[in-house]
C-alpha positions in Angstrom: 92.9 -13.3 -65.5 89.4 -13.6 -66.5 89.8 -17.5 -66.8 90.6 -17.0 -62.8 88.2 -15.5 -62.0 85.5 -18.0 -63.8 86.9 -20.8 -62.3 86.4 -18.9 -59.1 83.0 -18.5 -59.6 82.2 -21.6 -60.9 84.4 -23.3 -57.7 81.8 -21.0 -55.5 78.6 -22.1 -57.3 79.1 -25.4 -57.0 79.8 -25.3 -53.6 76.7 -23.3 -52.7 74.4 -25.4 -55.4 75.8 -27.8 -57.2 76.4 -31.4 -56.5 79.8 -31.1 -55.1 78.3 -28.0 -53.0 75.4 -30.1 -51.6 77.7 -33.0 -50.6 80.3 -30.6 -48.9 76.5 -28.8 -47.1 76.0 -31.9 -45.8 79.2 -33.1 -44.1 79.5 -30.1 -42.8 76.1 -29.9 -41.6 76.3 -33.8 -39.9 79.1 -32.8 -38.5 78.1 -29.8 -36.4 74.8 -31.9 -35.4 77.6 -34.4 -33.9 79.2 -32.2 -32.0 75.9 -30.9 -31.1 74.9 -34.4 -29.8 77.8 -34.5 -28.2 78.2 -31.2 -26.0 81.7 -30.4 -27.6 83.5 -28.0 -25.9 84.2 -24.5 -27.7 87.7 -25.5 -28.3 86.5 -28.4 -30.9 84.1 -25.7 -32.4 86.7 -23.5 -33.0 88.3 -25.6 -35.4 85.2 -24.6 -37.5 85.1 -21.0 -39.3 82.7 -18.7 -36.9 80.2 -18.5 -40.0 79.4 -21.8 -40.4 76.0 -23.1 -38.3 74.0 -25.8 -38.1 71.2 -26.2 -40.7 67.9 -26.7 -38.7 66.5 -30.3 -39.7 63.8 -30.3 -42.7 60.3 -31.1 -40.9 57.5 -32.2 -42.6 54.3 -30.4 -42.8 52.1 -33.6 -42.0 47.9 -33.5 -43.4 45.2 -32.6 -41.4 43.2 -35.0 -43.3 43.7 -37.6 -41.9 42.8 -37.0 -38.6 39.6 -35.6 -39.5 38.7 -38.7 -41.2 39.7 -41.0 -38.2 37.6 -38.7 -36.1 34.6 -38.4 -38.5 34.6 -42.1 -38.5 34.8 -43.0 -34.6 31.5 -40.5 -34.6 29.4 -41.9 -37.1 30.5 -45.5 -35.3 29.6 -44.4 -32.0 26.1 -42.7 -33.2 24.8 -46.1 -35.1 25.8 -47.8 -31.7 24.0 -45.5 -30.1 20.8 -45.5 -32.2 20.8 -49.3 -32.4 21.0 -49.8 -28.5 18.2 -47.7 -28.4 15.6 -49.4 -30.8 16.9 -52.6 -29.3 16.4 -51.3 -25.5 13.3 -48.3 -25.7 13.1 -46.6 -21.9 10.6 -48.3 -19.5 7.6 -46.3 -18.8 7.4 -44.3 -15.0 4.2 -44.2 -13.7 3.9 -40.4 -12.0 2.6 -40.3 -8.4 -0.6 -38.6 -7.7 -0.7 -35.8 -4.9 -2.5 -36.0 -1.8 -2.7 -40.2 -1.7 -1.3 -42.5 1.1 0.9 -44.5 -0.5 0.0 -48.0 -1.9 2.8 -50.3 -2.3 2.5 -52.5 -6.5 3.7 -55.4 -6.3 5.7 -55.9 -9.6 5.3 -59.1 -10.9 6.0 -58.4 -14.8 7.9 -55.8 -17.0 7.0 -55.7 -20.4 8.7 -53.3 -23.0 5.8 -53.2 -25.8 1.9 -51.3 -25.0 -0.7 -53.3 -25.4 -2.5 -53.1 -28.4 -5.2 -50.8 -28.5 -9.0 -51.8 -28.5 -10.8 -51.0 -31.6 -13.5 -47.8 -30.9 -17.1 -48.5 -30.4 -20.0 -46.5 -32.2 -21.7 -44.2 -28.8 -21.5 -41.0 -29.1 -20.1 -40.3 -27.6 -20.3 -39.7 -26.2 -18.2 -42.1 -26.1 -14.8 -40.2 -28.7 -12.5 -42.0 -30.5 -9.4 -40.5 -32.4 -8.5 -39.9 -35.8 -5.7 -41.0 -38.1 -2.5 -39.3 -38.2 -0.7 -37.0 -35.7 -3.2 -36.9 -32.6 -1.8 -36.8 -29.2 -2.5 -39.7 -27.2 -5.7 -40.2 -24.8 -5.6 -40.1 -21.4 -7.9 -42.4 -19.5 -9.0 -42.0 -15.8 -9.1 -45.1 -14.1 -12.3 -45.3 -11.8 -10.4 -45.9 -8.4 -7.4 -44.9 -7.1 -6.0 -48.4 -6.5 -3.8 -49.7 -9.5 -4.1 -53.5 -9.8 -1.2 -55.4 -11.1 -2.4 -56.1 -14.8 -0.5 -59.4 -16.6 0.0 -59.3 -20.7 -0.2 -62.9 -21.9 2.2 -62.2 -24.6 4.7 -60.2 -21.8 7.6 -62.6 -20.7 8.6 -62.4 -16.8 11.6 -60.3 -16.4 12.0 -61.1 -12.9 15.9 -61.7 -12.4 17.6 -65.2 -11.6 20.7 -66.6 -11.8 19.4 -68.9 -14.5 18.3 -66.1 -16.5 18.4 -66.6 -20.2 19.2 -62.9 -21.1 20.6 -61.2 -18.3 20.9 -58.0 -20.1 17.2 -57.4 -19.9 16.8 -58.7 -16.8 19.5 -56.1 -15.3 17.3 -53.1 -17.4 14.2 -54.5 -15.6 15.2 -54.1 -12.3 16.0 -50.1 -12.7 12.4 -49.9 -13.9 11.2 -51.9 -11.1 13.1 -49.9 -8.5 11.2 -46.7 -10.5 7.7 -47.8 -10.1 8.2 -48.9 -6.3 9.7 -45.5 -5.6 6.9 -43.7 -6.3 4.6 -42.4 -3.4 1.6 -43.3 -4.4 -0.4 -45.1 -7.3 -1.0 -43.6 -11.0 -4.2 -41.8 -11.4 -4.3 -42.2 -15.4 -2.4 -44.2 -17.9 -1.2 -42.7 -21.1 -2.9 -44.7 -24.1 -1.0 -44.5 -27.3 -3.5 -42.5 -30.1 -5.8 -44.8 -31.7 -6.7 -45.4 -35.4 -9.4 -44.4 -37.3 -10.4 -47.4 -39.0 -12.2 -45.3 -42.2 -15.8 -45.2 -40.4 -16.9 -42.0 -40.5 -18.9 -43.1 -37.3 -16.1 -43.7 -35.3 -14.6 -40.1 -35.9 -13.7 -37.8 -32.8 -17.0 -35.7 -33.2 -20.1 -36.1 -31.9 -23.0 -36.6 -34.0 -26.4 -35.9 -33.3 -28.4 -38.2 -35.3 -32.1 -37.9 -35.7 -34.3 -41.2 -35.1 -37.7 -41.5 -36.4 -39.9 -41.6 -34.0 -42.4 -44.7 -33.8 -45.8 -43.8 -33.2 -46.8 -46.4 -30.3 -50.4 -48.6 -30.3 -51.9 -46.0 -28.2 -51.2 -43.4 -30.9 -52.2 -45.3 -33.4 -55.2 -46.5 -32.2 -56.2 -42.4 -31.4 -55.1 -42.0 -34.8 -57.5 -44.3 -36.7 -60.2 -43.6 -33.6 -60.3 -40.1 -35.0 -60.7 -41.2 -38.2 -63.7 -43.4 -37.3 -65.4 -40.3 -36.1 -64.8 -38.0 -39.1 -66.7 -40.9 -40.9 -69.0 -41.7 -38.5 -70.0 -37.7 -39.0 -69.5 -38.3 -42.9 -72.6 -41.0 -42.7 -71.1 -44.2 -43.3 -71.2 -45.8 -40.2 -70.3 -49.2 -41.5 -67.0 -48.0 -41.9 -66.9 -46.3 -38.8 -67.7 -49.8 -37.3 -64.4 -51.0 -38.9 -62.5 -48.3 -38.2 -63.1 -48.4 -34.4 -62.5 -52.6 -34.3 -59.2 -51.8 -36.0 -58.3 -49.5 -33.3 -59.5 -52.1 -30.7 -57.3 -54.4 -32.0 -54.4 -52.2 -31.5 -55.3 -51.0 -28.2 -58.1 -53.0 -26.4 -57.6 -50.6 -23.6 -58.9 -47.5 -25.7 -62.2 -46.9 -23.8 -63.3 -44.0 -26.6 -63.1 -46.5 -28.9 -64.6 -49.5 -27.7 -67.8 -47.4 -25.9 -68.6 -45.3 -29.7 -68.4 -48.5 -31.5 -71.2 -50.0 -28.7 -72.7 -47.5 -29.3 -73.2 -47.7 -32.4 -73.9 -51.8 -32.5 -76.6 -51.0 -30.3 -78.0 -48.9 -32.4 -78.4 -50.7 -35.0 -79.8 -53.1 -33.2 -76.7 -55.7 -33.2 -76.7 -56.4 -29.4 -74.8 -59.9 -29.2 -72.1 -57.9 -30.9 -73.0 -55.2 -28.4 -72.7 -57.3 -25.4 -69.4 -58.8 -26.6 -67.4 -56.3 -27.0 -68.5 -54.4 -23.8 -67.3 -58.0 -21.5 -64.7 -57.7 -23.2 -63.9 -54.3 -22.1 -65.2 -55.6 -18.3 -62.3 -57.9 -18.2 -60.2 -54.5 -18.6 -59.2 -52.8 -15.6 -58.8 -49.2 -17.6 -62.7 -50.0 -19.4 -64.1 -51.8 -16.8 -66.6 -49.1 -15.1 -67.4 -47.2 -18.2 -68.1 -50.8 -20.3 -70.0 -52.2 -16.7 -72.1 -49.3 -17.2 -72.9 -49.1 -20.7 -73.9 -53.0 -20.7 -76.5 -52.7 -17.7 -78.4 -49.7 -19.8 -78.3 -52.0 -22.5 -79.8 -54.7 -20.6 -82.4 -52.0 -18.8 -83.4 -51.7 -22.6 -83.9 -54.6 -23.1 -85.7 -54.9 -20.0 -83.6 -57.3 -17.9 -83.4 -55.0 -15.3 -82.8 -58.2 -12.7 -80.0 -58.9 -14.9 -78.4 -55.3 -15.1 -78.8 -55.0 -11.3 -76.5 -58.0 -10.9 -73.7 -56.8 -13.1 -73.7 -53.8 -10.8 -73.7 -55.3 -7.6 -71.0 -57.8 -9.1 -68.5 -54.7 -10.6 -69.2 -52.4 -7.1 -65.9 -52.3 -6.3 -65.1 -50.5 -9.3 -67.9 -47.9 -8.9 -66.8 -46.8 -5.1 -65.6 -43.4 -6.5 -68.3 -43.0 -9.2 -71.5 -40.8 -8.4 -72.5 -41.6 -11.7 -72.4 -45.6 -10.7 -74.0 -45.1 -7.4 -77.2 -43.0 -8.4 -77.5 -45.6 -11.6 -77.3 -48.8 -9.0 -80.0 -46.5 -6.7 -82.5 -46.1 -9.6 -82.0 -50.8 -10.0 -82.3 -50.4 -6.3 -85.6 -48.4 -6.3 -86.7 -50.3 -9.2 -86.5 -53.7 -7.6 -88.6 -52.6 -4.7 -84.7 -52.0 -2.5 -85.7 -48.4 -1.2 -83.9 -48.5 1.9 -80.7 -49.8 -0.1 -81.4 -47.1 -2.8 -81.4 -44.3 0.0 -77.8 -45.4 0.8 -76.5 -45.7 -2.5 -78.0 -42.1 -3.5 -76.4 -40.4 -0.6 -73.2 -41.8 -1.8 -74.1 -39.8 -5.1 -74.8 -36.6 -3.6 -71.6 -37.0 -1.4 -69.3 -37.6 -4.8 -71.6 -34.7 -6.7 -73.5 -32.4 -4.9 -74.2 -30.4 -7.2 -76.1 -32.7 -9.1 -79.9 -32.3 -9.3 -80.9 -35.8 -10.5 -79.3 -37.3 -7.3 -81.2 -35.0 -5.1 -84.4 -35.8 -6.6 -83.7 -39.4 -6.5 -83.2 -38.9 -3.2 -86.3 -37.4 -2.2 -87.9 -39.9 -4.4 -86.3 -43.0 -2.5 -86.6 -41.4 1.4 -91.0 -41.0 0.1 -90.8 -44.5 -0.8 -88.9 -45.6 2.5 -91.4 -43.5 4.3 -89.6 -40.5 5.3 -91.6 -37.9 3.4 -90.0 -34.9 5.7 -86.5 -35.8 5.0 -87.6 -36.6 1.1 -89.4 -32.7 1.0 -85.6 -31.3 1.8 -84.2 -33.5 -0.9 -87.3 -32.0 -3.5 -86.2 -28.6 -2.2 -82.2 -29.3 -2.8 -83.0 -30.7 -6.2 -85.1 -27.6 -7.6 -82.4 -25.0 -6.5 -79.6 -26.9 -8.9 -79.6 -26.8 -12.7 -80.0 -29.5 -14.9 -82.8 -31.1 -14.0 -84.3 -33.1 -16.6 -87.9 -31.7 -17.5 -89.9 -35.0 -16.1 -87.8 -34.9 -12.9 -88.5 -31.4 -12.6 -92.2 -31.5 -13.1 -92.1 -34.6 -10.7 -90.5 -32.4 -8.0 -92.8 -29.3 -8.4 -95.9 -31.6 -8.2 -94.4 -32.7 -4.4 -93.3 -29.4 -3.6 -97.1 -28.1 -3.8 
């Protein structure tokens, strides 16, 4: 009995799990999927215990992985695509209108895809400013007129299309941009300069730097400078070198009146006048020392009693004593002198005209109308003179002695 019942349980094992069992699974198993293809009717089914069921077919969990890879990889293809059409083909440049313009059609002639290359900075200051190295925003430039000229790189090649066209890739990219710059309304007021460089010259840097320049003392200054000098020797007692000192600053200047009249001065007096007499022609050929030298050399000639000779320098340099009472009441007293009175009465009214209140003209006056015989005109003169200071003691004694 027990033997039975083993077998029985070995019969059921195998049928569920062993080999035999599997076989019998799957017979039984086709089978129903047959009549499963097939649509049988219930009757052929019923020919089949009420227990027994299809197995549902085994399916195959498949990876994920896969398809992440495939997809990974058509990204990263399509990026590198994407990146390399850009380096090759970098977006054109659109020049932005500017408000309130008529509009100005550009005739677009060439298309290039590179900036020029920017000029190196000059030194100014200022104000000119040139950029520095590294990370500073670009410059923007304002063109001086509103107008935007067509500008031509040599090194830009003509993009303009044609059916011979070498590379018709760029030339269909170029026509976009073209289109672009003809749409707009009216020309660019500025053009956006890529930063440039600082070349290591600390010169050339952004800021502005005030420098300080040494200033250069002109001739003039220097001439004052060493005239000065002449006179603190010329104080000191050493007028040789005072001499020197005021020919040096001559030589700089020859226009430096102070100069040139101390240093005839002091020729004349010691007595040197040749050297006297050439340096004050000199200064006579000088418009800014001609009256002052024309003077000084006719005193030196009334010195050395050439009065005929002073009288003609006078009369010869006139012109440049109009506006001088000081050159019309000396060229009255040659007047006088020479026996002129009536010409001396008209030069010493110019005098007191210029400076009225200057005794010595007056009484000159008075001293030329008595010689010209007007002796009431000439008492009014006396009486003028002796109400105005600085009469010179002999004049004054001269006038009291007519005044009685």
């Amino acid at each position: 009995m027990l033997y039975r019942q083993d077998a029985i349980q070995k019969a059921r094992d195998e049928f569920h799990g062993g080999k035999t069992g599997e076989v019998a699974m799957s017979l039984v198993n086709k089978m129903l999927r047959d009549l499963d293809a097939r649509r049988a009717s219930e009757a052929e089914r019923g020919a089949l215990p009420s227990a027994v069921t299809p197995l549902a077919a085994r399916r195959e969990i498949a990876s994920p992985w896969p398809k992440r890879m495939a997809i990974l990889l058509v990204l990263i293809t399509g990026a590198i695509l994407a990146a390399w059409q850009w380096r090759k083909n970098p977006p054109t440049p659109v020049v932005n209108p500017a408000p309130h313009n008529e509009a100005v059609p550009v005739p677009i002639t060439a298309v290039t895809n590179k900036f020029p290359a920017p000029q190196p900075p000059t030194a100014t200051v200022l104000a000119e400013a040139a950029p520095t190295k590294g990370g500073q925003p670009a410059t923007f430039v304002q063109p001086a007129t509103s107008k935007v000229e067509p500008t031509q790189n040599p090194t830009a090649t003509t993009t303009k299309s044609s059916p011979t066209s070498s590379n018709p890739q760029k030339a269909a990219r170029a026509a976009p941009a073209a289109e672009r710059v003809k749409a707009s309304a009216a020309p660019a007021t500025g053009l956006l300069l890529p930063p440039m460089h600082n070349t290591g010259n600390p010169k050339a840097t952004g800021t502005p730097r005030i420098e300080k320049q040494e200033h250069l003392p002109s001739p003039t200054e220097r001439a004052e400078t060493i005239y000065q000098s002449g006179r603190e020797t010329q104080r000191a007692g050493r007028p040789e070198d005072a001499i020197a000192q005021y020919q040096a600053a001559l030589a700089l200047a020859p226009e430096h009146a102070a100069s040139r009249q101390v240093l005839a001065g002091l020729l004349i007096d010691t007595q040197r006048w040749d050297a006297a007499e050439k340096v004050l022609r000199e200064g006579i050929d000088l418009p800014a020392t001609r009256l002052a030298s024309t003077l000084t050399l006719a005193r030196l000639f009334v010195e050395r009693h050439q009065t005929t000779t002073a009288l003609d320098l006078m009369q010869q340099q006139a012109a440049s004593g109009e506006k001088s009472a000081e050159y019309q009441g000396f060229l009255a007293v040659l007047l006088n002198r020479a026996g002129r009175s009536h010409e001396a009465v008209e030069r010493y009214q110019a005098a007191t005209r210029l400076a009225p209140s200057e005794a010595r003209w007056w009484a000159g006056l008075g001293i030329a109308l008595e010689a010209d015989g007007q002796s009431a005109t000439a008492h009014d003169a006396y009486l003028k003179a002796r109400s105005l200071p600085g009469l010179p003691p002999e004049l004054a004694a001269h006038v009291e002695q007519k005044l009685r």
